[in-house]
N, CA, C and O atoms as a CHARMM CRD file, in Angstrom:
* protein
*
  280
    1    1 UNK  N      0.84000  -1.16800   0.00000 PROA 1      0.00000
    2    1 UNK  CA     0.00000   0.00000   0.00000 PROA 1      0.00000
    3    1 UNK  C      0.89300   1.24200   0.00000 PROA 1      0.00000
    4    1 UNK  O      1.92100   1.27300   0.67700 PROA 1      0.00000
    5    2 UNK  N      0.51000   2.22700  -0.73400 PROA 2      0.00000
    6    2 UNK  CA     1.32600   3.49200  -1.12200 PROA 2      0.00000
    7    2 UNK  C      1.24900   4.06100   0.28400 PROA 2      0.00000
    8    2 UNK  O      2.31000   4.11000   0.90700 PROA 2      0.00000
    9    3 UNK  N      0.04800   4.53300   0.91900 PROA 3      0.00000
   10    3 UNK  CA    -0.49000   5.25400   1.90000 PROA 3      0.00000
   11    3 UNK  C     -1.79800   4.55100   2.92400 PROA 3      0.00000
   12    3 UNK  O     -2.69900   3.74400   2.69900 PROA 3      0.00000
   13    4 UNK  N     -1.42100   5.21400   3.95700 PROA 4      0.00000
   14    4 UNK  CA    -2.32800   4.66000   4.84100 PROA 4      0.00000
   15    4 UNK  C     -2.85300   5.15200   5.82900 PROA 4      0.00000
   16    4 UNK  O     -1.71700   5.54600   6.09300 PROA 4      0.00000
   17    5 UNK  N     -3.30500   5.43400   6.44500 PROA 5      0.00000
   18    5 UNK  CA    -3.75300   6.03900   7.81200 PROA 5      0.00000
   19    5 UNK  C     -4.95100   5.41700   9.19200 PROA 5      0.00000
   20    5 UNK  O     -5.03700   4.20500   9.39200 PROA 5      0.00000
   21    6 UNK  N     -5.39000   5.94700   9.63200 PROA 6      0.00000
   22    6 UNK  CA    -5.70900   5.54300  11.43300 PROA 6      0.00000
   23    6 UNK  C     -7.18400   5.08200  10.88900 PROA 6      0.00000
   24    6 UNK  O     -7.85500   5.45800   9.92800 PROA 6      0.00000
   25    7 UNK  N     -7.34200   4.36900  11.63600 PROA 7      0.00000
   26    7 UNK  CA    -9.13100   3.71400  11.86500 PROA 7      0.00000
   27    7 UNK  C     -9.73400   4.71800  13.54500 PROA 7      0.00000
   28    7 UNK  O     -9.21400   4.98500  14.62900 PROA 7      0.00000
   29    8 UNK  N    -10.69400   4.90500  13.06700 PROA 8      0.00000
   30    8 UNK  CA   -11.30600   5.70200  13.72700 PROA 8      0.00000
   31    8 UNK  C    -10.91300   6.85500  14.88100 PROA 8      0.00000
   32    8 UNK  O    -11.10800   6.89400  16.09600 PROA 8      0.00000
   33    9 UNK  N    -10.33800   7.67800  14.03800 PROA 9      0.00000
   34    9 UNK  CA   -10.12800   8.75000  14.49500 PROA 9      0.00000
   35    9 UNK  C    -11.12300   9.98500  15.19600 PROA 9      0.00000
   36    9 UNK  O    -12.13900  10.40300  14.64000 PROA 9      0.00000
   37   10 UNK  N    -10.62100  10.47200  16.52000 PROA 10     0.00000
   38   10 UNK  CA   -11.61500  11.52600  17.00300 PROA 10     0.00000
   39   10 UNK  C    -11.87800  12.35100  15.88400 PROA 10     0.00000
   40   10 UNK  O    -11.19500  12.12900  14.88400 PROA 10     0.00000
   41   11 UNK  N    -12.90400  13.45100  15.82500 PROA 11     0.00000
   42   11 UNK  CA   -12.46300  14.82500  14.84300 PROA 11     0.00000
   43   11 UNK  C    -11.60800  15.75700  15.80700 PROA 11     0.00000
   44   11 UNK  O    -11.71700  15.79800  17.03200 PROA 11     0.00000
   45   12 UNK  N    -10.97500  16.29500  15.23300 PROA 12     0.00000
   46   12 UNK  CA   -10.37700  17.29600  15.60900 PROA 12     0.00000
   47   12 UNK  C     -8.66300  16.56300  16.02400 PROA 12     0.00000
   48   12 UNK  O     -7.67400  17.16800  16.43900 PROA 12     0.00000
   49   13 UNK  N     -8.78600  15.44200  15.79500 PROA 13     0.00000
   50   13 UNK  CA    -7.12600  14.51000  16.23400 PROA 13     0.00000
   51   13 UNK  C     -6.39200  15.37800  15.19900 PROA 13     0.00000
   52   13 UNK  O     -6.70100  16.16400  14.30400 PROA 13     0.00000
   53   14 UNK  N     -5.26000  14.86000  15.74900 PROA 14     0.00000
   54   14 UNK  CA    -3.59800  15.15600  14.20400 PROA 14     0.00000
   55   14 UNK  C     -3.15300  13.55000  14.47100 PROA 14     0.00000
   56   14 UNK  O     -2.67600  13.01200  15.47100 PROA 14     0.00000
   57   15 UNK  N     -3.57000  12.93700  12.94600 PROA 15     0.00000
   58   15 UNK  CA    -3.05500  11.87800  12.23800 PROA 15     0.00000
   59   15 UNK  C     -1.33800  12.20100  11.85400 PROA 15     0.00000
   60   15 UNK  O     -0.89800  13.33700  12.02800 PROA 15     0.00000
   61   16 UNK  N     -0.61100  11.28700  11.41900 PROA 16     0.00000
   62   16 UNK  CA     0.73000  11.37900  11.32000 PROA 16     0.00000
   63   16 UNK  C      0.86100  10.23100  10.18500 PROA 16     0.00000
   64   16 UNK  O      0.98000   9.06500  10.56100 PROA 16     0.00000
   65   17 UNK  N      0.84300  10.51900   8.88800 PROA 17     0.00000
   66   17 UNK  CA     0.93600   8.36600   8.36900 PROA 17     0.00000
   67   17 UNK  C      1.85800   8.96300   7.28500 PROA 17     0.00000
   68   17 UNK  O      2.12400  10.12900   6.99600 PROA 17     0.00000
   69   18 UNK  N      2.29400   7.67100   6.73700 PROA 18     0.00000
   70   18 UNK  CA     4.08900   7.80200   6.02500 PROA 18     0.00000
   71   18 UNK  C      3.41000   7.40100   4.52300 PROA 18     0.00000
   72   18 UNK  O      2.56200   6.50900   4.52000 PROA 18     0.00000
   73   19 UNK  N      3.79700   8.08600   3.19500 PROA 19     0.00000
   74   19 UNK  CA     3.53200   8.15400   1.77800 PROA 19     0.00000
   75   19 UNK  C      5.15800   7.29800   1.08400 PROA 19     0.00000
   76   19 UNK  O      6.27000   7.81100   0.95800 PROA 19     0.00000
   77   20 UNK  N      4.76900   6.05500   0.79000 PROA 20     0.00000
   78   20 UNK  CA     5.68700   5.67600   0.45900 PROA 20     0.00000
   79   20 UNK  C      6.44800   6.00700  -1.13600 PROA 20     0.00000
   80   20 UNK  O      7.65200   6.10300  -1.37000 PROA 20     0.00000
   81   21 UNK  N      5.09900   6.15700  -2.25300 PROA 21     0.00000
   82   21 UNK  CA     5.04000   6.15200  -3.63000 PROA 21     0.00000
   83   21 UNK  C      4.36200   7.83000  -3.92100 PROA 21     0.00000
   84   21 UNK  O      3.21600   8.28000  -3.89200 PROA 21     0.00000
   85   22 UNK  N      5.42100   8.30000  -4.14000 PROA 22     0.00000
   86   22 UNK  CA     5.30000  10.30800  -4.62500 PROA 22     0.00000
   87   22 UNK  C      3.68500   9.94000  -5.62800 PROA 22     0.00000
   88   22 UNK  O      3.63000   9.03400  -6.46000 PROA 22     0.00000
   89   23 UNK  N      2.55200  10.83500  -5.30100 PROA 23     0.00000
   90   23 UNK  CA     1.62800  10.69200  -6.35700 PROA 23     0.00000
   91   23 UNK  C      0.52200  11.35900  -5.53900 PROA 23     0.00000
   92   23 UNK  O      0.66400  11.68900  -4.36200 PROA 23     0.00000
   93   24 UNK  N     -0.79700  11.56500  -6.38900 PROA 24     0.00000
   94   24 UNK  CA    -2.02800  12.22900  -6.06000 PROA 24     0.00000
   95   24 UNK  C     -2.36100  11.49600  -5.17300 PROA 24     0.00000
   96   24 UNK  O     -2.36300  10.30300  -5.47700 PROA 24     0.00000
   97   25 UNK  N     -2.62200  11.72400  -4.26900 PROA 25     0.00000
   98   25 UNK  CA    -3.77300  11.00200  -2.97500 PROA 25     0.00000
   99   25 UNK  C     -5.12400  11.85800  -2.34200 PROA 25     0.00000
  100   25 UNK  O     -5.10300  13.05300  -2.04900 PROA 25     0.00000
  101   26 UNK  N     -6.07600  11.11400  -2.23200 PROA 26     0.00000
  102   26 UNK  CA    -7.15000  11.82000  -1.52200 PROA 26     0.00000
  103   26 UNK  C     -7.33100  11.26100  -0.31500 PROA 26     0.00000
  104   26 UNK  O     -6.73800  10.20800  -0.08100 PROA 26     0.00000
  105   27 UNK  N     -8.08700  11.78600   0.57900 PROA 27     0.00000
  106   27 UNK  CA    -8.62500  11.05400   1.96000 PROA 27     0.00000
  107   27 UNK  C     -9.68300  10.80000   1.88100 PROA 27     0.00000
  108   27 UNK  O    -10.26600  11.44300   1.00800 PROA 27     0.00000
  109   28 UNK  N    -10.39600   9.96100   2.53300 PROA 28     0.00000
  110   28 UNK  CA   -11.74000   9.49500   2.24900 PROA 28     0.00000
  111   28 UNK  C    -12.11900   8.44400   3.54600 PROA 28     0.00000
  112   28 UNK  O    -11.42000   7.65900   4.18700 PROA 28     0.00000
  113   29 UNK  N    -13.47900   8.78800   3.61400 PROA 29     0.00000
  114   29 UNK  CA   -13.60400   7.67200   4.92200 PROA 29     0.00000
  115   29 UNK  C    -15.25900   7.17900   4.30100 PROA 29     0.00000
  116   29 UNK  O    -16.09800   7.76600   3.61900 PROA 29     0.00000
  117   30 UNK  N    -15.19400   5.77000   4.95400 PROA 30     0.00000
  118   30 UNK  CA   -15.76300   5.03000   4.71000 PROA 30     0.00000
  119   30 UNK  C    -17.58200   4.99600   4.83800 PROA 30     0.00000
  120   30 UNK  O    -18.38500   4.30900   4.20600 PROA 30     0.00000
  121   31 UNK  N    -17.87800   6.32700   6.23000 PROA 31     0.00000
  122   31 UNK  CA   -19.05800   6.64900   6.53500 PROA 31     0.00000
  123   31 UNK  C    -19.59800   7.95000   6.57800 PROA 31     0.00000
  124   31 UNK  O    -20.65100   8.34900   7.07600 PROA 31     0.00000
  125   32 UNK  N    -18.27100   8.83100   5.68300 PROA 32     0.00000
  126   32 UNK  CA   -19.23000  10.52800   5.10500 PROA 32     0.00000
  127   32 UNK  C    -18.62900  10.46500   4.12300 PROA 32     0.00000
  128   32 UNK  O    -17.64300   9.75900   3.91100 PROA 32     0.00000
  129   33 UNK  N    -19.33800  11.45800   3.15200 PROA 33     0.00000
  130   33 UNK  CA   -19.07200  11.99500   1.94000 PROA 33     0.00000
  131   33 UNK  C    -17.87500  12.47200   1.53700 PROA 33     0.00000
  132   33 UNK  O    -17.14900  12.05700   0.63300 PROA 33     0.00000
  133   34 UNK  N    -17.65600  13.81700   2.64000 PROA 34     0.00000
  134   34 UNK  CA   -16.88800  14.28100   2.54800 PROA 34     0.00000
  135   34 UNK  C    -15.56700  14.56800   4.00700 PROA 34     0.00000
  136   34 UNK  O    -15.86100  14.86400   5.16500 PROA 34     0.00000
  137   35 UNK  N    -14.47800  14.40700   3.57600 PROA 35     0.00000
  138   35 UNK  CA   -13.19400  14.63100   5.07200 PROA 35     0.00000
  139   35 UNK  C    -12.86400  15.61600   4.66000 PROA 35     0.00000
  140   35 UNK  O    -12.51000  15.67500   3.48200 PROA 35     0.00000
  141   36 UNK  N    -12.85400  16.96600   5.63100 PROA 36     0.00000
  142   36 UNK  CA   -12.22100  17.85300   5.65600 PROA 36     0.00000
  143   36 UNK  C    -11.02100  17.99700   6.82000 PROA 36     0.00000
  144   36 UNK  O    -11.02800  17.26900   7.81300 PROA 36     0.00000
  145   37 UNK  N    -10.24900  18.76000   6.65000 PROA 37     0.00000
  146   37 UNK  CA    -9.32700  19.14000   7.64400 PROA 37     0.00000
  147   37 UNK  C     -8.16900  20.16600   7.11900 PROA 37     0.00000
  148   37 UNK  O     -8.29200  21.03000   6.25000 PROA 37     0.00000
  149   38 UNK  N     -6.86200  19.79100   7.98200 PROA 38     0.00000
  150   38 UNK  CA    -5.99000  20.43500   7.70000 PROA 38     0.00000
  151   38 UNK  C     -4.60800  19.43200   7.08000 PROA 38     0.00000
  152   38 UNK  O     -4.13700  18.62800   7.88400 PROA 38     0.00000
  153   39 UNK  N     -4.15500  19.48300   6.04900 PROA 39     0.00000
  154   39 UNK  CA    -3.10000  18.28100   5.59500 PROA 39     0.00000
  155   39 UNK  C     -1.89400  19.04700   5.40400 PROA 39     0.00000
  156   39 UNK  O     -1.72100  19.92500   4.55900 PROA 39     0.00000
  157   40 UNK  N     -0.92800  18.55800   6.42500 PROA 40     0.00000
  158   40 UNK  CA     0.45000  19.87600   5.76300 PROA 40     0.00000
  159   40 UNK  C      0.40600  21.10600   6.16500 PROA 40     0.00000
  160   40 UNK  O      1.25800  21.96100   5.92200 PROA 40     0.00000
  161   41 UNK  N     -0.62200  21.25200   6.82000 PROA 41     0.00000
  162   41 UNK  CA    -0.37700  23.35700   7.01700 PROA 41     0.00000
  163   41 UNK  C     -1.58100  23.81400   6.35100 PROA 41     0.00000
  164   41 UNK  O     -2.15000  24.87500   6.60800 PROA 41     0.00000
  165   42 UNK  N     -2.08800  22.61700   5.13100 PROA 42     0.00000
  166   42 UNK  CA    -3.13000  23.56100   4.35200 PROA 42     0.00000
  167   42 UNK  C     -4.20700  23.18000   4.22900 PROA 42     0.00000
  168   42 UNK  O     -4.29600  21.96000   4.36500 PROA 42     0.00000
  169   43 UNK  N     -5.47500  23.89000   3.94100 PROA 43     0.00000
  170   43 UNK  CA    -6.95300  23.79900   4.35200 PROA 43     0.00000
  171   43 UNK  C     -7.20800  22.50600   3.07900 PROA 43     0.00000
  172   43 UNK  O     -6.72900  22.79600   1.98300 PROA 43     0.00000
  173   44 UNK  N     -7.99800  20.99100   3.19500 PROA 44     0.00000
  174   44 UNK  CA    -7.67500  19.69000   2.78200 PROA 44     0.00000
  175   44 UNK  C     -9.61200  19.93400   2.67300 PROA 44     0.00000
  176   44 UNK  O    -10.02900  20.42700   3.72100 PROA 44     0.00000
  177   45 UNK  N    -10.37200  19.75500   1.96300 PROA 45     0.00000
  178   45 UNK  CA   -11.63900  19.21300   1.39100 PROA 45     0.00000
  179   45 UNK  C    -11.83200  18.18500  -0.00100 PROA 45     0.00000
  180   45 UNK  O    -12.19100  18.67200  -1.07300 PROA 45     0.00000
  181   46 UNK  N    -11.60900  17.01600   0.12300 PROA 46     0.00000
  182   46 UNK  CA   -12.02500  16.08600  -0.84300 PROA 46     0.00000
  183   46 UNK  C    -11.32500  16.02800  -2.31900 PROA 46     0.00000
  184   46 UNK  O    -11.61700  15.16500  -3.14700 PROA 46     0.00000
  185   47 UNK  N    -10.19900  17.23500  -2.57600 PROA 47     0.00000
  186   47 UNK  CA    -9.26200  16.93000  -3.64000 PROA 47     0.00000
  187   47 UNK  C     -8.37000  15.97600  -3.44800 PROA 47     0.00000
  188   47 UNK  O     -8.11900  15.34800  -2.41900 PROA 47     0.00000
  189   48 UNK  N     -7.77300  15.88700  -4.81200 PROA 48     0.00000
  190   48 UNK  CA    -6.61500  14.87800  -4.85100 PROA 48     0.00000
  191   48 UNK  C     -5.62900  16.11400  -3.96500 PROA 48     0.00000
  192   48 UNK  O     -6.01200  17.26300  -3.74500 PROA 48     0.00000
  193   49 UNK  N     -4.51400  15.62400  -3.61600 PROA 49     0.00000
  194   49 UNK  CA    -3.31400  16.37900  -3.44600 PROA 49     0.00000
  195   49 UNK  C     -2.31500  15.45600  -4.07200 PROA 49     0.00000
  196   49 UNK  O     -2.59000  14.30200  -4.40000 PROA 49     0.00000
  197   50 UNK  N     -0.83400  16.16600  -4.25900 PROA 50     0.00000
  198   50 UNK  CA     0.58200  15.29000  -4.30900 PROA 50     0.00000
  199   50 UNK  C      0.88700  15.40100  -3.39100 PROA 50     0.00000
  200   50 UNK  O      0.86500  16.49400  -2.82600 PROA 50     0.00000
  201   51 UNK  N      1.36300  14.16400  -2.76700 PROA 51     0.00000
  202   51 UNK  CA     2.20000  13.65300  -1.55000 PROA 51     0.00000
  203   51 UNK  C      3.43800  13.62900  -2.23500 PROA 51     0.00000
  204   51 UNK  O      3.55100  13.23900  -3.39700 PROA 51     0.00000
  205   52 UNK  N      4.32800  14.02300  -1.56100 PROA 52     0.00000
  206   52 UNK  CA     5.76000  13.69200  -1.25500 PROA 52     0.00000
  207   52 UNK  C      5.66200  12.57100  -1.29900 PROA 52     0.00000
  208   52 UNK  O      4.61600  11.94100  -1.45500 PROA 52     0.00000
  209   53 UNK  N      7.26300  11.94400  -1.10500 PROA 53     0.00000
  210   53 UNK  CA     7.73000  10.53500   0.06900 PROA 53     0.00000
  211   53 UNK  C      8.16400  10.97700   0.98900 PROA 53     0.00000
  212   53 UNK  O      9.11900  11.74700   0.89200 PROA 53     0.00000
  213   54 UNK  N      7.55500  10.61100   2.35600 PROA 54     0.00000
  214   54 UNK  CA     7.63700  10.50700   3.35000 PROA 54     0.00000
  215   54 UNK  C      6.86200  11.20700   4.73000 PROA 54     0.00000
  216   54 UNK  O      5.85600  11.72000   4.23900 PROA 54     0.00000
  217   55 UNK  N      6.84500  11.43400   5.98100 PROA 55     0.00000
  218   55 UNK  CA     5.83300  11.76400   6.95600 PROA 55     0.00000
  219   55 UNK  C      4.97300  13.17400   6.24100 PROA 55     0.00000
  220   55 UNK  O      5.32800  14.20400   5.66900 PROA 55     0.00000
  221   56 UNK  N      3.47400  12.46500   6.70000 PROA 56     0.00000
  222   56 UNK  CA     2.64300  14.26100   6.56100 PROA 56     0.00000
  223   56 UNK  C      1.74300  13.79200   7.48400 PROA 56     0.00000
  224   56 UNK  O      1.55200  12.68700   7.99200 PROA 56     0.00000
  225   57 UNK  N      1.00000  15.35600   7.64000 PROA 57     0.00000
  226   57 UNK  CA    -0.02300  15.00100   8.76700 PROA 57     0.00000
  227   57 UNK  C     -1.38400  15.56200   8.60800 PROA 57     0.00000
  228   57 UNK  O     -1.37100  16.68000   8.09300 PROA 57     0.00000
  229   58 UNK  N     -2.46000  15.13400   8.88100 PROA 58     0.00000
  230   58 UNK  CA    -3.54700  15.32200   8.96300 PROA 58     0.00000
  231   58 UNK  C     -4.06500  15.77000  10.02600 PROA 58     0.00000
  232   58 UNK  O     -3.66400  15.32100  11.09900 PROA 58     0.00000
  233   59 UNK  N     -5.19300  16.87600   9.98700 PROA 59     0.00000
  234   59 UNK  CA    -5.80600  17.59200  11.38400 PROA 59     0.00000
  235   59 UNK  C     -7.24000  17.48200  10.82200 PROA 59     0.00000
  236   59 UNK  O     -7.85500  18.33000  10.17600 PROA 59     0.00000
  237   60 UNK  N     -7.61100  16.33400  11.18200 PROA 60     0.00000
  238   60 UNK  CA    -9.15500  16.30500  10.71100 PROA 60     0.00000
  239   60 UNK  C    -10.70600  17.12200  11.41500 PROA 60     0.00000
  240   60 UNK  O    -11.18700  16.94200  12.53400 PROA 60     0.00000
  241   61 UNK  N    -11.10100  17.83400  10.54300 PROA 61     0.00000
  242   61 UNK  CA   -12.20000  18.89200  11.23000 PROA 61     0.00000
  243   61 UNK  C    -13.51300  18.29100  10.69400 PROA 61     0.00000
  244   61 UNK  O    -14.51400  18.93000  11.01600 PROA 61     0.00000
  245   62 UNK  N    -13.71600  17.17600   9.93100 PROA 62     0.00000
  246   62 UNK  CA   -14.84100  16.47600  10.05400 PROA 62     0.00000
  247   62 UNK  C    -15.26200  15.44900  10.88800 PROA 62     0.00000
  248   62 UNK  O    -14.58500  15.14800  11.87100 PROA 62     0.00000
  249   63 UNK  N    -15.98300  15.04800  10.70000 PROA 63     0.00000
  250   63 UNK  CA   -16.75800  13.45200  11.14300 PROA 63     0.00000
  251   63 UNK  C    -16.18100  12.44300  10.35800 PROA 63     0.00000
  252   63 UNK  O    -15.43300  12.95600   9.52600 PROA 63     0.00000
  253   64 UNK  N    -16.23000  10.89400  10.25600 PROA 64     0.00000
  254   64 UNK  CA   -15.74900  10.56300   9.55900 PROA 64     0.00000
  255   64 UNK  C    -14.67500   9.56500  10.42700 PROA 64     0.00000
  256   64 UNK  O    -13.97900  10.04300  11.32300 PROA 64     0.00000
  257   65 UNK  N    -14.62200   8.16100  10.06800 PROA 65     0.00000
  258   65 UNK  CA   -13.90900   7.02300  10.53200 PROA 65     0.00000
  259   65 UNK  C    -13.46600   5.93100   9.76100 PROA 65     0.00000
  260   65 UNK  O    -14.17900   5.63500   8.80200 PROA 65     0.00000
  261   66 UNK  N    -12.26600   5.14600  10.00000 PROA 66     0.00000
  262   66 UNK  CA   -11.74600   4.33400   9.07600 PROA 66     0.00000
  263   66 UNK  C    -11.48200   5.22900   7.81900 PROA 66     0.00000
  264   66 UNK  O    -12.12900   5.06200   6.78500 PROA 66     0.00000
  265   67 UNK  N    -10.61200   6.08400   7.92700 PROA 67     0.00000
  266   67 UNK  CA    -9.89000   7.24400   7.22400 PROA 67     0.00000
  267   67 UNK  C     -9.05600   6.21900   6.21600 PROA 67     0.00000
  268   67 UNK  O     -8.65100   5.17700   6.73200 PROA 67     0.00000
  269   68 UNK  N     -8.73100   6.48700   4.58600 PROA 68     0.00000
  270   68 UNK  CA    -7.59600   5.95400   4.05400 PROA 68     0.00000
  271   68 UNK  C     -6.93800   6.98300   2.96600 PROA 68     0.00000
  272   68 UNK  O     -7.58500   7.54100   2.08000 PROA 68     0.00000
  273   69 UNK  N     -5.98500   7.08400   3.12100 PROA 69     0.00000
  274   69 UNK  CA    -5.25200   7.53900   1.63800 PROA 69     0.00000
  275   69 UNK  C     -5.64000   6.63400   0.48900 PROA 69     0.00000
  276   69 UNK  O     -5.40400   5.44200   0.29500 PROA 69     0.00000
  277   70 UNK  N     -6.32300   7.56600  -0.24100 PROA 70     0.00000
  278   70 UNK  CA    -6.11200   6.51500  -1.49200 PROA 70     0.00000
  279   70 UNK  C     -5.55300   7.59300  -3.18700 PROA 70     0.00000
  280   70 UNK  O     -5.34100   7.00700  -4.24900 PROA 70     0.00000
């Protein structure tokens, strides 16, 4: 798996998960529409982004559990 992240996260936590393969990733969880937060420093709603390789972090300001990079 390129990317990965936490199963059921509070809202409002800071996630920490490691991007192994440089490329577009979105976040997405399994029981809302939409994950918003903060990824990197910057305001994160339902686009792709490019990941680097290696640590980034997530500050999630939605609802929303069983979080994945995909």
């Amino acid at each position: 798996m390129a990317g990965s992240c936490c199963n059921h996260p509070p809202t409002g936590s800071t996630l920490k998960f490691q991007i192994v393969i440089p490329a577009s990733y979105k976040i997405i969880a399994l029981d809302v529409g939409t994950v918003t937060g903060i990824l990197d420093g910057e305001q994160y709603e339902k686009k792709e982004r490019f990941l680097s390789r290696g640590i980034h972090t997530f500050a999630q300001t939605s609802s929303g559990h069983d979080l994945v990079v995909f």
